[in-house]
ZADO-1210 file (C-alpha; in nm, 4 decimals, padded with zeros to 6 digits):
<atoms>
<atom x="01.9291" y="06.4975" z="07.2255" code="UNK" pos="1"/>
<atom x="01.8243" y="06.8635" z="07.1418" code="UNK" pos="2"/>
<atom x="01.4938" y="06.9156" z="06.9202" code="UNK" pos="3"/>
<atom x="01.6896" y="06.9579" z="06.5642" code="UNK" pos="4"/>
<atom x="01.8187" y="06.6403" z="06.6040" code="UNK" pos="5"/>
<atom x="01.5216" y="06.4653" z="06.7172" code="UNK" pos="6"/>
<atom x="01.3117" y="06.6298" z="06.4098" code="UNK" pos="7"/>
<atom x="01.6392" y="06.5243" z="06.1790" code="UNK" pos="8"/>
<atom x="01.5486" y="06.1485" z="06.3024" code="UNK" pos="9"/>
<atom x="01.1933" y="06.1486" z="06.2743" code="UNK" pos="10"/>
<atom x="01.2201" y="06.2694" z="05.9520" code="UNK" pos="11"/>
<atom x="01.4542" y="06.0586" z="05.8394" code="UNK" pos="12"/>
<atom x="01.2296" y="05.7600" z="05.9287" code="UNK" pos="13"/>
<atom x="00.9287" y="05.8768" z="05.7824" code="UNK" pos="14"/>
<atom x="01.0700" y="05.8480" z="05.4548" code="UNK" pos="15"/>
<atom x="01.2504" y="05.5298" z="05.5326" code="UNK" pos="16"/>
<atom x="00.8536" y="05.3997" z="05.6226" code="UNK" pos="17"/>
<atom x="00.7586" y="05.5384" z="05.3334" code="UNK" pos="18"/>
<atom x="00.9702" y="05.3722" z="05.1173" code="UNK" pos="19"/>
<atom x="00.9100" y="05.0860" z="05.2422" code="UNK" pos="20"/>
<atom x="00.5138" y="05.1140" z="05.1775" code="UNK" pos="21"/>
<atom x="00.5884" y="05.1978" z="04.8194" code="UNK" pos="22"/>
<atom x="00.8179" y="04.9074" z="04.7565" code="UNK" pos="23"/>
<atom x="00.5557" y="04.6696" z="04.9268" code="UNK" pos="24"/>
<atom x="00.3039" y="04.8063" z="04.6720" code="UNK" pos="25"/>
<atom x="00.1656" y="04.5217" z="04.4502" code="UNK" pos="26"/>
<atom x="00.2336" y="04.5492" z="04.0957" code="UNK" pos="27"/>
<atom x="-00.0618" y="04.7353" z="03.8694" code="UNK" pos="28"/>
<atom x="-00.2608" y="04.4419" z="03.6761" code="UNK" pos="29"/>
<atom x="-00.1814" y="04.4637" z="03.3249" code="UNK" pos="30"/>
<atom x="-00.4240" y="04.6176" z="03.0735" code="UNK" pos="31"/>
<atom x="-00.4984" y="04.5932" z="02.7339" code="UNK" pos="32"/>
<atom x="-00.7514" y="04.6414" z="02.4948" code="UNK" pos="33"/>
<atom x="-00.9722" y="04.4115" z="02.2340" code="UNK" pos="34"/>
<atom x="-00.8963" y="04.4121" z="01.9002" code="UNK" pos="35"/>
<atom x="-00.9962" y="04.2463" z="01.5349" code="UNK" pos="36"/>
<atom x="-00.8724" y="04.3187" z="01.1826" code="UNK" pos="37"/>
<atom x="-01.0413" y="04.6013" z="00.9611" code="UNK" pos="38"/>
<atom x="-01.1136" y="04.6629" z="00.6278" code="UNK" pos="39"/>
<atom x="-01.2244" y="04.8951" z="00.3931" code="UNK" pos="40"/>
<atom x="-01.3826" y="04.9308" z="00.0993" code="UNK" pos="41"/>
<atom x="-01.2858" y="05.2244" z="-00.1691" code="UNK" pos="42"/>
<atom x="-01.4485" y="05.3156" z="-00.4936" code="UNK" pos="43"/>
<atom x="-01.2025" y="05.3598" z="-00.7874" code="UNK" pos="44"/>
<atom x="-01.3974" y="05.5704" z="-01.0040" code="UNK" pos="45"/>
<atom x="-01.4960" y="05.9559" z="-00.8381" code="UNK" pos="46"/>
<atom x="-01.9046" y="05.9796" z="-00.8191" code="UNK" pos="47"/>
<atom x="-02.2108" y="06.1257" z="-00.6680" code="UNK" pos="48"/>
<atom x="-02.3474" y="05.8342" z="-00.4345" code="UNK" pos="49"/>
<atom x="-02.6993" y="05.7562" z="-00.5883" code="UNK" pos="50"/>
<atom x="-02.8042" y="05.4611" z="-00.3608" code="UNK" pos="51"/>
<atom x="-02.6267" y="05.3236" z="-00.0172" code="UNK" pos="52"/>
<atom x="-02.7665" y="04.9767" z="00.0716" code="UNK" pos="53"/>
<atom x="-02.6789" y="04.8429" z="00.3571" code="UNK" pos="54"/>
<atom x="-02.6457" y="05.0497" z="00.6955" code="UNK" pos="55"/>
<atom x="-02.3822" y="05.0556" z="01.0116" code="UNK" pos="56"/>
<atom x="-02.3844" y="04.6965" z="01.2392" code="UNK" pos="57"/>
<atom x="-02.4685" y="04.5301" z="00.8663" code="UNK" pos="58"/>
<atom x="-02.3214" y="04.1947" z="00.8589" code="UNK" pos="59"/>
<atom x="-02.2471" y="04.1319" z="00.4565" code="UNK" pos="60"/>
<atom x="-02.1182" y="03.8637" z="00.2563" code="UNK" pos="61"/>
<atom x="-01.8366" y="03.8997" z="-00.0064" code="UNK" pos="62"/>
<atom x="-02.0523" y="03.9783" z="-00.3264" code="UNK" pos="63"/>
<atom x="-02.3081" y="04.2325" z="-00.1712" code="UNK" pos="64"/>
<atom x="-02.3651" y="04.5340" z="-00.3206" code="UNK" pos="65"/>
<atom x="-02.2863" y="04.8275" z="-00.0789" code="UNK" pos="66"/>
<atom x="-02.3841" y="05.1254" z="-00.2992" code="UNK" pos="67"/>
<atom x="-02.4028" y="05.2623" z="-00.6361" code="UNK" pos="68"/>
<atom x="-02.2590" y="05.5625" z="-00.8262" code="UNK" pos="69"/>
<atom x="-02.3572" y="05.7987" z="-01.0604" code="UNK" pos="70"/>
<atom x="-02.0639" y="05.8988" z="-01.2854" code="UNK" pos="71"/>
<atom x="-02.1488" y="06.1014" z="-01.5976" code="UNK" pos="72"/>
<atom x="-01.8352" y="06.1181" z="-01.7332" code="UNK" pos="73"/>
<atom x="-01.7845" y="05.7542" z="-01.7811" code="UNK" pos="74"/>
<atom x="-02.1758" y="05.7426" z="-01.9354" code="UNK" pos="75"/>
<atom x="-02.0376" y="05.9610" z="-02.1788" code="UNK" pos="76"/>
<atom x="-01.6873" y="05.7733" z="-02.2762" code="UNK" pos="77"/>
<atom x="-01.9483" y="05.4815" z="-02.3171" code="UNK" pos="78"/>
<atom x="-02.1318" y="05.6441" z="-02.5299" code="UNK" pos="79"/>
<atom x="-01.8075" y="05.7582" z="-02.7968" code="UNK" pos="80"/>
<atom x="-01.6434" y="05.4181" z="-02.7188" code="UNK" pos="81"/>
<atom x="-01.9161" y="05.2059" z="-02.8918" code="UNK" pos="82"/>
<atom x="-01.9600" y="05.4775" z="-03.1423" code="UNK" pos="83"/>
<atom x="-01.6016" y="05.3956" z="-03.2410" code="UNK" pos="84"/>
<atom x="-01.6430" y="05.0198" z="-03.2231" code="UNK" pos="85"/>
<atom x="-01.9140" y="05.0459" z="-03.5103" code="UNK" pos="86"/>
<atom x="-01.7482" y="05.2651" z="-03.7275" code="UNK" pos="87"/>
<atom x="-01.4095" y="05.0616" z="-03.7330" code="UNK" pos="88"/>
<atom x="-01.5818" y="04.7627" z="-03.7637" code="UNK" pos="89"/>
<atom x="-01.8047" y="04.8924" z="-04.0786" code="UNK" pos="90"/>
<atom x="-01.4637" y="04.9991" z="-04.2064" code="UNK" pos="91"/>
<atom x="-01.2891" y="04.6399" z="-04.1408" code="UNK" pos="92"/>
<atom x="-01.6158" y="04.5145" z="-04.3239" code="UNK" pos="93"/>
<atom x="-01.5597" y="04.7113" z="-04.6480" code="UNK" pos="94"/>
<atom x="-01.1987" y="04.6258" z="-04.6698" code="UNK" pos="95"/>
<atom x="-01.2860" y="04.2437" z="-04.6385" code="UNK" pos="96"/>
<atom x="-01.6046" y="04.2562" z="-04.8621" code="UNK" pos="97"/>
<atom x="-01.4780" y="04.4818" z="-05.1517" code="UNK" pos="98"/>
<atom x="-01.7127" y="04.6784" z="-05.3603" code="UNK" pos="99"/>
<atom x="-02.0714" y="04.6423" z="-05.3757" code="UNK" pos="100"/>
<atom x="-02.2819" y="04.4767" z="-05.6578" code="UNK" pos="101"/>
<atom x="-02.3940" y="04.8094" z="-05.7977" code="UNK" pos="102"/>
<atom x="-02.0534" y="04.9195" z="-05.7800" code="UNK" pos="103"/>
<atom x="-01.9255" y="04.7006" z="-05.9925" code="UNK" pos="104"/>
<atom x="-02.2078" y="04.7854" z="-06.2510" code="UNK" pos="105"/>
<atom x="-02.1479" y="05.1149" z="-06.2328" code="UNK" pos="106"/>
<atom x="-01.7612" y="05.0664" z="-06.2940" code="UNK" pos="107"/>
<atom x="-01.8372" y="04.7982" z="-06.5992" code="UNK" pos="108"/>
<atom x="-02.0362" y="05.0670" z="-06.7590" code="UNK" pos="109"/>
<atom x="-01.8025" y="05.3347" z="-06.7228" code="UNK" pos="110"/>
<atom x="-01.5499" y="05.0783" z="-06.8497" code="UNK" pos="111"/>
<atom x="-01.7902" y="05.0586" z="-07.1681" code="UNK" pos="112"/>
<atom x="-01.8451" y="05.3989" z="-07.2622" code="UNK" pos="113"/>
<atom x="-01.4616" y="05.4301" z="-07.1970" code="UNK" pos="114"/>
<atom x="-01.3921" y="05.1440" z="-07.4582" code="UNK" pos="115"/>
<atom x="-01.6124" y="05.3505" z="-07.7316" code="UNK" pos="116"/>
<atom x="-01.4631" y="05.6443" z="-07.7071" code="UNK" pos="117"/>
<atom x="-01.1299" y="05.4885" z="-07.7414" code="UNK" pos="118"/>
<atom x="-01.2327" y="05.2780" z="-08.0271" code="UNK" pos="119"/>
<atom x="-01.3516" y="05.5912" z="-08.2193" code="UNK" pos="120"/>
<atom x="-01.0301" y="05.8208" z="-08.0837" code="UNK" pos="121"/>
<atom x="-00.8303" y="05.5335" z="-08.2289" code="UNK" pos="122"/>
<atom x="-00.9965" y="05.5206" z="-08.5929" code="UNK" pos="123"/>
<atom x="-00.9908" y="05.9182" z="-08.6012" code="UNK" pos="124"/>
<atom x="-00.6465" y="05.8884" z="-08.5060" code="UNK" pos="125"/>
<atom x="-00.5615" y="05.6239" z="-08.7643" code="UNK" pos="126"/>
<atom x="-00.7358" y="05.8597" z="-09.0588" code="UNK" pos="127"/>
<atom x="-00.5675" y="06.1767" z="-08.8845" code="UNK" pos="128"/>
<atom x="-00.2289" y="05.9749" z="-08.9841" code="UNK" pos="129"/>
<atom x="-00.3221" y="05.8994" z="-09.3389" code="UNK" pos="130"/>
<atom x="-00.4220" y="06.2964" z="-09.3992" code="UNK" pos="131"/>
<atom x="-00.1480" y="06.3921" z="-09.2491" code="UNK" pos="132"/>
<atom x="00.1071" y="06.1731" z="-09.4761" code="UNK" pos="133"/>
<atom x="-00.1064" y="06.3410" z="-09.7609" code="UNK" pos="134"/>
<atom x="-00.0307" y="06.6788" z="-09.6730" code="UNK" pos="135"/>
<atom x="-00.4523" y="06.6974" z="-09.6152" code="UNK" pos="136"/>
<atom x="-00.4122" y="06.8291" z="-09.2214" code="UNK" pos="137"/>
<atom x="-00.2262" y="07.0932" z="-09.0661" code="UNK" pos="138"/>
<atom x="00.0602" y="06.9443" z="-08.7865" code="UNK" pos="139"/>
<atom x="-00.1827" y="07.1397" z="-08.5242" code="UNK" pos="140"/>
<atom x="-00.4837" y="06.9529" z="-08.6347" code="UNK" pos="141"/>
<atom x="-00.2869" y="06.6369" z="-08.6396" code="UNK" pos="142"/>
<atom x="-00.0914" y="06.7416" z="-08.2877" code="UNK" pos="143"/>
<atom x="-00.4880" y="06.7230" z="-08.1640" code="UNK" pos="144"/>
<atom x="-00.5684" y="06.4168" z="-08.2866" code="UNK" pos="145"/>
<atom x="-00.2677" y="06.2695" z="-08.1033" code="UNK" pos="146"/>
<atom x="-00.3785" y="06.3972" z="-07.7568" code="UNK" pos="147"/>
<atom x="-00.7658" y="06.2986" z="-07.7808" code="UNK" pos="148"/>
<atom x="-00.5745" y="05.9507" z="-07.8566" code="UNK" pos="149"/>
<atom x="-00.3560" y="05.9437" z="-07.6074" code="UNK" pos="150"/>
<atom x="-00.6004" y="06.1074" z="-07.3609" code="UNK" pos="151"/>
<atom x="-00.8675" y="05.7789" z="-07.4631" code="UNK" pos="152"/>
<atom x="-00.6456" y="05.5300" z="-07.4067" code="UNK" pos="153"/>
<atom x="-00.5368" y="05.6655" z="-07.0206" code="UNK" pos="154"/>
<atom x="-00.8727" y="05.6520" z="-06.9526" code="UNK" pos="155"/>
<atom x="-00.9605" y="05.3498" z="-07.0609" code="UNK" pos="156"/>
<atom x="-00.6130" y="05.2236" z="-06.8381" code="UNK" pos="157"/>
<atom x="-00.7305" y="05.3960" z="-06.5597" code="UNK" pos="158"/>
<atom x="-01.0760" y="05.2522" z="-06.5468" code="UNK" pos="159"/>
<atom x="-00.9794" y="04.9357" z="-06.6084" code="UNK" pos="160"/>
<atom x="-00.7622" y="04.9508" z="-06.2957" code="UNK" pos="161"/>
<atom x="-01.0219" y="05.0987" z="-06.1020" code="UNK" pos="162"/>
<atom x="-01.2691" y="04.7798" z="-06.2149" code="UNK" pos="163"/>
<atom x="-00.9711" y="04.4969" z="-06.1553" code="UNK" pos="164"/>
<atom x="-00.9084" y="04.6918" z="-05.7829" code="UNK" pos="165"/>
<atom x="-01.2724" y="04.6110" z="-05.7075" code="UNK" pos="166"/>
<atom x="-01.3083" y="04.3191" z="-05.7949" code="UNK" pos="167"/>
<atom x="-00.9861" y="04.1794" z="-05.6510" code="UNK" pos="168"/>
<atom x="-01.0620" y="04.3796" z="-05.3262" code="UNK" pos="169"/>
<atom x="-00.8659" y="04.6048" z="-05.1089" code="UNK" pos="170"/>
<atom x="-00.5076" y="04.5503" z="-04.9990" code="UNK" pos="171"/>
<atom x="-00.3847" y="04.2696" z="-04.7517" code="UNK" pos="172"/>
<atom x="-00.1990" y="04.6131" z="-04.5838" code="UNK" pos="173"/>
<atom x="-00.5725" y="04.8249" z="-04.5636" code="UNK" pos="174"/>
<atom x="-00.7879" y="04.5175" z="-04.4560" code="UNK" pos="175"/>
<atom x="-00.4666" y="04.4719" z="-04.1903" code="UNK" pos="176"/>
<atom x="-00.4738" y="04.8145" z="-04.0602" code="UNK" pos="177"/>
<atom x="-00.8238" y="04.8460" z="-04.0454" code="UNK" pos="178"/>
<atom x="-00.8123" y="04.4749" z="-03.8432" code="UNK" pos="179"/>
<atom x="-00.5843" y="04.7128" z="-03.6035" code="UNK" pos="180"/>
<atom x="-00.8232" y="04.9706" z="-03.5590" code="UNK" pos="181"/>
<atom x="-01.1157" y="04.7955" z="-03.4982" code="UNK" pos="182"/>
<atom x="-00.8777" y="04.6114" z="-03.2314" code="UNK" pos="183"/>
<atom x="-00.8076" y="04.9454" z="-03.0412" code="UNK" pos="184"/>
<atom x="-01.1876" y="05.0631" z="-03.0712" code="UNK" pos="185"/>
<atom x="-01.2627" y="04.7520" z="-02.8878" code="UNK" pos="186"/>
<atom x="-01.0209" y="04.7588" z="-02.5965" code="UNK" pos="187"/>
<atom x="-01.1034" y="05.1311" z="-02.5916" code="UNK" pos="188"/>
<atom x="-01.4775" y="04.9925" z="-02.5296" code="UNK" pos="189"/>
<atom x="-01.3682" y="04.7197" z="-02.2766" code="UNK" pos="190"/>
<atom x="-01.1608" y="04.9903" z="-02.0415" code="UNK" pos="191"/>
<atom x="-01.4558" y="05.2045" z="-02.0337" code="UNK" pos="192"/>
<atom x="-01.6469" y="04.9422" z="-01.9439" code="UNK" pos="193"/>
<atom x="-01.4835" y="04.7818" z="-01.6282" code="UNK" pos="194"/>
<atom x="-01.4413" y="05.1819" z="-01.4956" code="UNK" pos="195"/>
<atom x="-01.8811" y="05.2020" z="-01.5760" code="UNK" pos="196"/>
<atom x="-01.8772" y="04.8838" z="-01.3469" code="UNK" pos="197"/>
<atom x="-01.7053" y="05.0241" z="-01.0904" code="UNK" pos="198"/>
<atom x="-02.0013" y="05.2505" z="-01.0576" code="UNK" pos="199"/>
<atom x="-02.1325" y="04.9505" z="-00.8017" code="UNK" pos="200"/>
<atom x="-01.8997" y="04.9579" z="-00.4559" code="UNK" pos="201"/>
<atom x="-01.9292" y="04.5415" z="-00.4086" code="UNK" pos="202"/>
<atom x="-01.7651" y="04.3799" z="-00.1139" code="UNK" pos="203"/>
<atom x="-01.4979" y="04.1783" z="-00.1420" code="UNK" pos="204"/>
<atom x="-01.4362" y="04.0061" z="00.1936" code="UNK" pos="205"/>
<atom x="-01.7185" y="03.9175" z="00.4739" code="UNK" pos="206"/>
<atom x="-01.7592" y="04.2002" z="00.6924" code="UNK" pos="207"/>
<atom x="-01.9073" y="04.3941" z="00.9959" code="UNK" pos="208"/>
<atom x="-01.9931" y="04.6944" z="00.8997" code="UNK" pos="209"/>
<atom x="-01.9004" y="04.9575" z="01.1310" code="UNK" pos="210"/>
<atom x="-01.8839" y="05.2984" z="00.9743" code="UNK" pos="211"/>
<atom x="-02.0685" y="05.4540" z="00.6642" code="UNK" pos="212"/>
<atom x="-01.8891" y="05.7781" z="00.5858" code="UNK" pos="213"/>
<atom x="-02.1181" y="05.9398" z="00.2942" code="UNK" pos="214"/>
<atom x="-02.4599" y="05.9721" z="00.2533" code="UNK" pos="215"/>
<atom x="-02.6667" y="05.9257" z="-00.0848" code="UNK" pos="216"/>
<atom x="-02.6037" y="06.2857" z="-00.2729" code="UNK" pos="217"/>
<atom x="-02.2653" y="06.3400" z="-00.1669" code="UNK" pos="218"/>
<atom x="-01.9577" y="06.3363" z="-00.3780" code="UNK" pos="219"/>
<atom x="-01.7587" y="06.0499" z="-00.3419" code="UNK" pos="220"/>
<atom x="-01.3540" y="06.0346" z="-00.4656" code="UNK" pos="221"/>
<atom x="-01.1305" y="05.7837" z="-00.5582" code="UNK" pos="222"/>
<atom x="-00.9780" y="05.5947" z="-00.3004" code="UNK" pos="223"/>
<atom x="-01.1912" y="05.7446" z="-00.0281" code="UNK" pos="224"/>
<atom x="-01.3204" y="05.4638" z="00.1802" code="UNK" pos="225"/>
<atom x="-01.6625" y="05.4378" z="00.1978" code="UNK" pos="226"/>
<atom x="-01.7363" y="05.1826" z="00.4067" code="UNK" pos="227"/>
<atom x="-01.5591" y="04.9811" z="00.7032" code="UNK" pos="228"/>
<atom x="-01.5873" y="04.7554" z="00.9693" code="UNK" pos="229"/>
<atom x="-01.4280" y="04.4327" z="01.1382" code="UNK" pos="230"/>
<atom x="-01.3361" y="04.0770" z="00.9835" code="UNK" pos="231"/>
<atom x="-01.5583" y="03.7905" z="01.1610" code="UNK" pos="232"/>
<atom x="-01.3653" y="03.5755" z="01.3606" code="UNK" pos="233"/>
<atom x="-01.0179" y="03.7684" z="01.3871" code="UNK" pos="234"/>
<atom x="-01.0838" y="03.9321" z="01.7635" code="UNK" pos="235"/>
<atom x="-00.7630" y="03.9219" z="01.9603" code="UNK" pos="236"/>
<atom x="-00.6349" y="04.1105" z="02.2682" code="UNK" pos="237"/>
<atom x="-00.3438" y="04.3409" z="02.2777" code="UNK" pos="238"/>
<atom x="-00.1470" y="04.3978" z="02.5606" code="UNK" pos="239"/>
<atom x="00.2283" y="04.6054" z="02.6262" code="UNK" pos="240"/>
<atom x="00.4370" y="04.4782" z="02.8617" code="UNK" pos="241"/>
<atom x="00.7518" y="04.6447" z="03.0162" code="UNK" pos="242"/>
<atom x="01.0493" y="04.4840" z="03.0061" code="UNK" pos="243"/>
<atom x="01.0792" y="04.4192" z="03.3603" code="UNK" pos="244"/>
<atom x="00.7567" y="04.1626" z="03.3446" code="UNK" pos="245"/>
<atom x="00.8016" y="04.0355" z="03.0305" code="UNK" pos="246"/>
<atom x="00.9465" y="03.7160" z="03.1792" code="UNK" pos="247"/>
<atom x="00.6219" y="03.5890" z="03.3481" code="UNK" pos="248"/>
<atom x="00.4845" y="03.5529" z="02.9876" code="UNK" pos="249"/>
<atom x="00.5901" y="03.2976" z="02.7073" code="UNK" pos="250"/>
<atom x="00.4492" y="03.2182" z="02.3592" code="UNK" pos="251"/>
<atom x="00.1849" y="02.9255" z="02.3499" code="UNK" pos="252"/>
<atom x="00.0994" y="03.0054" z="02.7274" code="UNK" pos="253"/>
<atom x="-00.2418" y="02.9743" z="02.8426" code="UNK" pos="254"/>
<atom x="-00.3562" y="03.2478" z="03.0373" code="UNK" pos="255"/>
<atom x="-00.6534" y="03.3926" z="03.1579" code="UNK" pos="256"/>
<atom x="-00.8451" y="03.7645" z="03.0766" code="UNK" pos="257"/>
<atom x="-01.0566" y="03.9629" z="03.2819" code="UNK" pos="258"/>
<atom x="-01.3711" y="04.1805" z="03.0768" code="UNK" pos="259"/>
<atom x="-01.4250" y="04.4849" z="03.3421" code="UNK" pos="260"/>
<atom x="-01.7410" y="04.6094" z="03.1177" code="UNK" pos="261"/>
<atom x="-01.9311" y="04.2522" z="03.1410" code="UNK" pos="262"/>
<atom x="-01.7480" y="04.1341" z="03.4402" code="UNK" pos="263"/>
<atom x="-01.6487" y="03.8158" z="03.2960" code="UNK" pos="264"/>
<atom x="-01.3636" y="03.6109" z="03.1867" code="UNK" pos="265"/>
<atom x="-01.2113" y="03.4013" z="02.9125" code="UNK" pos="266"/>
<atom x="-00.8680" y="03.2266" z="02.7999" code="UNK" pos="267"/>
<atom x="-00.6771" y="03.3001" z="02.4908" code="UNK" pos="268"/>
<atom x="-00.3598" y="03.1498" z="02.4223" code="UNK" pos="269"/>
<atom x="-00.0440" y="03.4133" z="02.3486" code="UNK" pos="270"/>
<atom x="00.0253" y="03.3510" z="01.9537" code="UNK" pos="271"/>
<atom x="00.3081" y="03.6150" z="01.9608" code="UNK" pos="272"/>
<atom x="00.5649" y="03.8441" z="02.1314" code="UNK" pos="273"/>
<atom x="00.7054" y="04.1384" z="01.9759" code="UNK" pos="274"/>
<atom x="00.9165" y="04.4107" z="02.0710" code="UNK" pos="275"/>
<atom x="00.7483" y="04.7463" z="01.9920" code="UNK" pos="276"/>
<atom x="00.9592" y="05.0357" z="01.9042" code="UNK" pos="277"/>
<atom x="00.9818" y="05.3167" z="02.1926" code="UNK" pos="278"/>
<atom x="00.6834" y="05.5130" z="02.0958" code="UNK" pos="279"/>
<atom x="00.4918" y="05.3014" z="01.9870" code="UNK" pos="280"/>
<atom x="00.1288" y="05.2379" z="02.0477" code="UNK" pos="281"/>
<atom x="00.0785" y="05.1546" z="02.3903" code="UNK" pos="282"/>
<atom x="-00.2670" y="05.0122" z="02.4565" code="UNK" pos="283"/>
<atom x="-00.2180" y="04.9782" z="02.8405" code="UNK" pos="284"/>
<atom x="-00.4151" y="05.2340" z="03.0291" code="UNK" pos="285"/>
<atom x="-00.1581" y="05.2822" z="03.2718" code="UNK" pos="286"/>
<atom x="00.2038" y="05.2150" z="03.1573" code="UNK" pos="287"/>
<atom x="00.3981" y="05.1219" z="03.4517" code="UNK" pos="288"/>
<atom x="00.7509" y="05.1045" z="03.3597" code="UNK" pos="289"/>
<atom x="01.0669" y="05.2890" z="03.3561" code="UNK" pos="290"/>
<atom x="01.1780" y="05.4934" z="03.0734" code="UNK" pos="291"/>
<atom x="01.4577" y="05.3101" z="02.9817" code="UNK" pos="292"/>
<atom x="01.2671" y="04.9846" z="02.9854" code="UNK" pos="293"/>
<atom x="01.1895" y="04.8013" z="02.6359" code="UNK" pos="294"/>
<atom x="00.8110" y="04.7892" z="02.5514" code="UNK" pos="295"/>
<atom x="00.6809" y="04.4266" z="02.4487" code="UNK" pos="296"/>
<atom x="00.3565" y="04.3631" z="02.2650" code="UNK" pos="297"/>
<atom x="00.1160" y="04.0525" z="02.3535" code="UNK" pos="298"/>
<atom x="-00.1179" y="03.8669" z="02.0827" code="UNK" pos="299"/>
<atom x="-00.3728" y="03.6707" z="02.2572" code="UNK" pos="300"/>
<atom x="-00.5908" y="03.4806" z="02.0725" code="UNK" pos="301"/>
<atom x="-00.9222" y="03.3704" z="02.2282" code="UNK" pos="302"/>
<atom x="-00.9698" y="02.9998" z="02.2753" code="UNK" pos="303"/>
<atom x="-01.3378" y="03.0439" z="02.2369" code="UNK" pos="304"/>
<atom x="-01.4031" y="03.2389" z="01.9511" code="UNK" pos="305"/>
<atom x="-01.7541" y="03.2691" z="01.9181" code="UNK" pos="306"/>
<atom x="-01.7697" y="03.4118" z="02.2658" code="UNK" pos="307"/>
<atom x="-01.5009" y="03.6794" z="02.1811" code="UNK" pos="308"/>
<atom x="-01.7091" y="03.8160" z="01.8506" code="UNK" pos="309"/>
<atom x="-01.9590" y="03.9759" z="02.1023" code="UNK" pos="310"/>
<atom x="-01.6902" y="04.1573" z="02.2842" code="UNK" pos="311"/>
<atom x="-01.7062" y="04.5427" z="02.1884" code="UNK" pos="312"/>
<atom x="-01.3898" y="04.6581" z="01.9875" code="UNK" pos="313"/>
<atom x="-01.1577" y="04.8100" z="02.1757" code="UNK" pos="314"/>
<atom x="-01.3119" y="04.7460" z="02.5237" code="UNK" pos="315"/>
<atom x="-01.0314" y="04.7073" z="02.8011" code="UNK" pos="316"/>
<atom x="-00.9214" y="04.3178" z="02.9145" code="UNK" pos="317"/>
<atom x="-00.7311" y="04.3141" z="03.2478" code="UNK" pos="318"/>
<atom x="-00.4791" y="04.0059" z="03.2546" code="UNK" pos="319"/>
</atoms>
């Protein structure tokens, strides 16, 4: 055998014991990572942040205050909503109530000096007529009498009117559509008055706080969330699993979880199995799969709960 061919062999065996070694290789434990369900909490009004009470590792309760806004603009639609409120509901009030007491005097008396003057434009027109048949008055002077006559007497109509309208009072239609606008004043006043509430961030759900993103003096906008942190008692661990060892693992199985940071370990229970889609989030460290593999996503859920709630979010579990 000449010395290419023994090189040839040697070589080809090397690779041959290497392949071997890799195919021997144990399989790469399985990592994943320590999760729980977040929240946040928005404001829905914009506003410079006057006050921040609680700080980051807070534990509140649903009801707490979290911090408090200043927003001018809604101080000021306040201000012009209750303005409207007691103008429409002085107007509503004079529609129901009619005229005053000393408005009716002062219409009775004008409805008196109205009656005199008709009374006396009626006798001089009665005389005018008699003159006139005698050929005593010019037609111009009795064309005058005529008018102060007629003139008298639409006064006299017109104030009576005037007296009957207030003392009847105003309109079914007016006391109606002053009903209406006292109506839209005050659901004017109760919009602007749930936004001026929402001055006060309040928390809605239990919660660990776990980031505070604005400090008291800056600007915060609508929607922007403010505060947020972790649900108590929804800690799970998230694992992906390649399709090639997705078999070793069924839902309801027991298994048990390695903590590398605290060397220690705990059981959870596997509440569910999904297929993730090919780039999905992959919480494993160290994917070890092939390409054309499916990608499979473990929920464990702790069996002791209280023990998981000190684990740090998103510390690595090794199954």
């Amino acid at each position: 055998m000449n010395t290419k061919s023994i090189f040839a062999y040697i070589t080809i065996a090397g690779f041959s014991l290497i392949g071997i070694s890799c195919s021997q290789q144990p399989e790469r434990p399985l990592e994943g990572k320590v999760k729980r369900e977040t929240l946040a909490f928005s404001p829905k009004v914009t506003g410079r942040i006057l006050k921040v009470y609680v700080q980051e590792g807070d534990l509140v309760k649903r009801g707490d205050t979290l911090a408090m806004l200043d927003v001018p603009e809604v101080n000021a639609k306040l201000a012009q909503a209750k303005g409207a409120v007691k103008a429409t509901g002085a107007q509503r009030s004079l529609s129901r109530n009619g005229a005053t007491e000393n408005q009716l005097k002062q219409l009775r008396a004008k409805q008196s000096g109205m009656q005199q003057q008709f009374a006396f434009a009626e006798k001089s027109f009665a005389r005018a007529q008699a003159m006139f048949a005698d050929s005593m008055i010019t037609p111009q002077a009795h064309d005058e009498m005529i008018a102060k006559y007629q003139g008298a007497k639409a006064q006299l109509e017109a104030v009576n009117a005037e007296l009957n309208e207030a003392q009847k009072g105003v309109r079914v239609e007016t006391q109606n559509a002053t009903q209406g606008q006292a109506d839209q004043a005050l659901g004017v006043l109760q919009e602007v008055e749930v936004a001026y509430s929402e001055r006060y961030i309040i928390a809605t759900n239990d919660m660990q706080l776990e980031t505070v993103s604005l400090r008291e003096g800056e600007l915060a906008t609508a929607g922007y969330p403010l505060f947020s942190g972790y649900l108590p008692g929804t800690t799970y661990f998230r694992f992906t699993i390649p399709e090639s060892r997705i078999a070793a693992y069924k839902k309801g199985d027991e298994i048990a979880i390695k903590i590398p940071y605290s060397k220690t370990e705990t059981k959870g229970r596997i509440q569910n199995i999904k297929q993730l889609n090919r780039y999905a989030d992959v919480t494993t460290a160290y994917p070890d799969y092939q390409i054309e593999d499916a990608v499979y996503e473990l929920k464990i859920t702790p069996a002791d709960v209280k023990q998981a709630e000190n684990l740090l979010a998103n510390a690595t579990v090794v199954l």
